[in-house]
C-alpha positions as CSV (number, residue, x, y, z in Angstrom):
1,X,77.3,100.7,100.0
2,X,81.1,99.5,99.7
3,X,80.3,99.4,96.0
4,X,79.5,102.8,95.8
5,X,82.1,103.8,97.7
6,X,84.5,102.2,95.6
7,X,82.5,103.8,92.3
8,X,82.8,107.0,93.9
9,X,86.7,107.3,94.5
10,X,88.5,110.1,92.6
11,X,90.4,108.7,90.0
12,X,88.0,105.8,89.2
13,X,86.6,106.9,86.0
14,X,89.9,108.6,84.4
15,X,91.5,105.3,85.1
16,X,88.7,102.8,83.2
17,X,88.5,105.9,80.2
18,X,92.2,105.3,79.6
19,X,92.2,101.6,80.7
20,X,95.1,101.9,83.5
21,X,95.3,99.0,85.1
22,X,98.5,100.4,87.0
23,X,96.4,104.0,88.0
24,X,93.3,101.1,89.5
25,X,95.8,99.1,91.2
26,X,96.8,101.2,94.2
27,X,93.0,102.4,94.8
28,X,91.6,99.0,94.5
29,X,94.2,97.7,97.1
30,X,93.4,100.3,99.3
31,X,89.6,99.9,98.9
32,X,90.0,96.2,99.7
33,X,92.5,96.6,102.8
34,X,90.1,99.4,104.1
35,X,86.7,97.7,103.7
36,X,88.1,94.0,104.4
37,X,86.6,92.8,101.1
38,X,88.3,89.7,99.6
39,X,88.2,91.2,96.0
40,X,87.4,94.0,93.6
41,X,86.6,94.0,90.0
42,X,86.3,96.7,87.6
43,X,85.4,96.4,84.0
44,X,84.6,98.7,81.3
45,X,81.2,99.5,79.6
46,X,81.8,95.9,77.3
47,X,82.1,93.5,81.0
48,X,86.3,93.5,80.0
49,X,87.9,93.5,83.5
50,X,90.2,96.9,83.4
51,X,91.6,95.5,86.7
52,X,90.8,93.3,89.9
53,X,92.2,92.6,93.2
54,X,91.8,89.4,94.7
55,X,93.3,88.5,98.8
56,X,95.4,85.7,99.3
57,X,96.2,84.5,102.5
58,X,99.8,83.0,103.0
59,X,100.1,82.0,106.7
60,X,99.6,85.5,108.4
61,X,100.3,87.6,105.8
62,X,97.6,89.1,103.2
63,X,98.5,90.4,100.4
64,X,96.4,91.1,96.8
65,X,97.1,89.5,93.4
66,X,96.5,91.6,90.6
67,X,94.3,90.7,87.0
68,X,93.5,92.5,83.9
69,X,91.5,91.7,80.5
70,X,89.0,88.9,81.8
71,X,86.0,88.6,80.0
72,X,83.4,88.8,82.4
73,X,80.7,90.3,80.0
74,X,78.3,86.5,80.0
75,X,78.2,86.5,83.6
76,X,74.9,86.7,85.2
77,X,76.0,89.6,87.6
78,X,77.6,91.7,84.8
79,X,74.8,91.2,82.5
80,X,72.3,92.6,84.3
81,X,74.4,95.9,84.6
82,X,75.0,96.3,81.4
83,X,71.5,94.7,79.7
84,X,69.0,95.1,82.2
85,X,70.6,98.9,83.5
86,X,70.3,97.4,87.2
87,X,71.3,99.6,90.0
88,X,72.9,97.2,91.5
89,X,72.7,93.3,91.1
90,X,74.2,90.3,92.7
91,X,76.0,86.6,92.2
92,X,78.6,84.2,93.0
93,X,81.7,84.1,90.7
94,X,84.2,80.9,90.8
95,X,87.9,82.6,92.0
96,X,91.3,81.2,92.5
97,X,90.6,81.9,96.0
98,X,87.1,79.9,95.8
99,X,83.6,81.3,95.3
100,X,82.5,84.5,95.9
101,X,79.4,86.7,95.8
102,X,79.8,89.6,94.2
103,X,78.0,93.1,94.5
104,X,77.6,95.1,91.1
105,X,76.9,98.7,90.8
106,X,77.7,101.1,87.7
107,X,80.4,102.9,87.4
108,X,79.4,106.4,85.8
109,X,81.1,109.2,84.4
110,X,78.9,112.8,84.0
111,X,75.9,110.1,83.8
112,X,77.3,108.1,81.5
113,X,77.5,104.3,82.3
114,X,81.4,103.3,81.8
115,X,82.0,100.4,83.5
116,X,80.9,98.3,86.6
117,X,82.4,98.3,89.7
118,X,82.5,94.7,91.8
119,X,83.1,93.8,95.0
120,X,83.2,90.8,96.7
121,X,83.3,88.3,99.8
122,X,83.8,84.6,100.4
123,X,80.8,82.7,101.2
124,X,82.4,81.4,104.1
125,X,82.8,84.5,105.5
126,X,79.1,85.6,104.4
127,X,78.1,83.1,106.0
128,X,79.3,83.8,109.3
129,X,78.0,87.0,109.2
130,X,74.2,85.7,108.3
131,X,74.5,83.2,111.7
132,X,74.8,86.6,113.4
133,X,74.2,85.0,117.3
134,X,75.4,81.8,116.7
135,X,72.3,79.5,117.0
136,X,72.2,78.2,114.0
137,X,73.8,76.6,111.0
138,X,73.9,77.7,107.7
139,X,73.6,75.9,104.5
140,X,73.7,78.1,100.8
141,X,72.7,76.3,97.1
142,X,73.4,77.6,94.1
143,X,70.9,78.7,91.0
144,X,71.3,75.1,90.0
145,X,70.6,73.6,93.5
146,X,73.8,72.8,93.9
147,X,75.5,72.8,97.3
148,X,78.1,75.4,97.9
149,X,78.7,75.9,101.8
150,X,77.8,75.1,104.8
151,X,78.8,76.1,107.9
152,X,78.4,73.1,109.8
153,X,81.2,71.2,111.4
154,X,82.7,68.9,109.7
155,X,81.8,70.8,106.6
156,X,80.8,68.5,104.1
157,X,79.3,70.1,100.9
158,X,79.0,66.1,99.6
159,X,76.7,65.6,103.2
160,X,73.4,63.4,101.0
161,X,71.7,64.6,103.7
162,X,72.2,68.2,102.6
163,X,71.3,67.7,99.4
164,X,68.5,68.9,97.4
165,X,66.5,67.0,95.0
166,X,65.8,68.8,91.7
167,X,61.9,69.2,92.5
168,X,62.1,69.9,95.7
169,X,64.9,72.6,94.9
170,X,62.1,74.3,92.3
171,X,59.5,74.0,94.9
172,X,61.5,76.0,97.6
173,X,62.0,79.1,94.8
174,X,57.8,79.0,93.9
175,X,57.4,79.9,97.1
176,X,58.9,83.2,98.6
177,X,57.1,84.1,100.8
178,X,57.2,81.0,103.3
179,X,59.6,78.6,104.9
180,X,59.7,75.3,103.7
181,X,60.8,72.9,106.5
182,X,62.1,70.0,106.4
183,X,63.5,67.7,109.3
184,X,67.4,65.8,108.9
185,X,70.1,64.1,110.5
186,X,73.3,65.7,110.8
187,X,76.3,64.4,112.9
188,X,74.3,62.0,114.5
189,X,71.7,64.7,115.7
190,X,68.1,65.4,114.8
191,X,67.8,68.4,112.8
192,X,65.2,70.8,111.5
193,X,65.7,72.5,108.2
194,X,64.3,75.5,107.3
195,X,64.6,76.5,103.6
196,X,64.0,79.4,101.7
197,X,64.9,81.6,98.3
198,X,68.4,83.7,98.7
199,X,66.6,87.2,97.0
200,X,69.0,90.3,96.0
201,X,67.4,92.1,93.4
202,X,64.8,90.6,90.8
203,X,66.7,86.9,90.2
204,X,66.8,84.7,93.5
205,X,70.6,83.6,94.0
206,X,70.0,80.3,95.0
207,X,68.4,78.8,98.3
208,X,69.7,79.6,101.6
209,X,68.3,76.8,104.5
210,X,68.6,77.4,108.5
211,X,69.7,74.3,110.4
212,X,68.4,74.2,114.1
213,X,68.8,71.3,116.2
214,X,65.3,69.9,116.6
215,X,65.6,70.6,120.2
216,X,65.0,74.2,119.3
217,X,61.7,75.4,119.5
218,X,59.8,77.7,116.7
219,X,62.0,77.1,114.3
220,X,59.7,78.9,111.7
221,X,60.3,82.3,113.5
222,X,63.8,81.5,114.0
223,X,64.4,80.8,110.7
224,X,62.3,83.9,109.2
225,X,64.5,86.3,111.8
């Protein structure tokens, strides 16, 4: 939705046409600032970033630092814009600010496709959002099985108990549909582990698992809601 938003700003497409990075800059700002979104990205119809946004934090103050002429066109998310004519399509991009999952939609012009509008949040913060009441912890792998965050406290992305062996990394992603459980100790408590595939779109993102302390009961429907 905050993708197409952005997309749908007047100004948008003159400024990718002409390649103004200086006409983007103010409405990308403002996008940002209004939505609370940690960057925006906007290539043209090639994956060439016309301009981005990304939030820094310096103490108290936020402010955005500006980029222009990254070539974004081999990554995953951009790709499937511009090959696969995706509506909209997902993935986690490596920042100065630390990774991010990015939203892609079209950028269009009379129905023309002329660029790709990005937008995109911390994981941390995604995170957060996804614990929703609070229960439980999250952890999120990468497309390689590759820890990326957790949210548990201390966070320890090197945790060996948090880590995924290749096979059983596959195993989680041929399966959907269902939770794949698995129990673990975490700080010195029992745990139960919930796994399953992070979906947006066709491609799964990586693997997403709930961590409930094995004192919670049901964990299955926990873990599905």
């Amino acid at each position: 939705l905050e993708a197409q938003r952005v997309a749908f700003t007047r100004g948008m497409a003159d400024a990718v046409r002409s390649r103004s990075a200086t006409g983007l800059q103010p409405i990308l700002e403002s996008s940002a600032r209004l939505a609370n979104l940690d960057s925006i990205i906007v290539t043209d119809a090639q994956g060439i970033e016309v301009a981005g946004v990304l939030r820094v934090e310096r103490q108290s103050n936020v402010a955005y630092t500006v980029s222009t002429d990254t070539d974004l066109h081999v990554q995953l998310v951009v790709r499937a814009v511009l090959d696969e004519n995706a509506v909209d399509a997902a993935g986690m991009l490596r920042t100065p600010s630390g990774l991010l999952l990015y939203t892609a939609v079209p950028l269009l012009d009379a129905d023309q496709r002329i660029g790709i509008v990005l937008i995109g949040r911390a994981l941390d913060k995604v995170l957060v959002d996804l614990i929703a009441d609070g229960m439980a912890d999250l952890a999120l792998y990468g497309s390689d099985g590759a820890l990326l965050q957790t949210t548990t406290h201390p966070v320890d992305t090197t945790a060996s108990e948090l880590i995924l062996s290749p096979d059983v990394f596959q195993q989680i992603l041929a399966v959907p549909d269902q939770l794949t459980l698995h129990p673990l100790q975490l700080n010195n408590q029992a745990y139960q582990a919930a796994y399953e595939p992070l979906q947006f779109g066709v491609q799964p993102l990586g693997v997403i698992a709930i961590l409930l302390p094995d004192s919670v009961p049901a964990i299955t429907q926990t873990g599905q809601q």
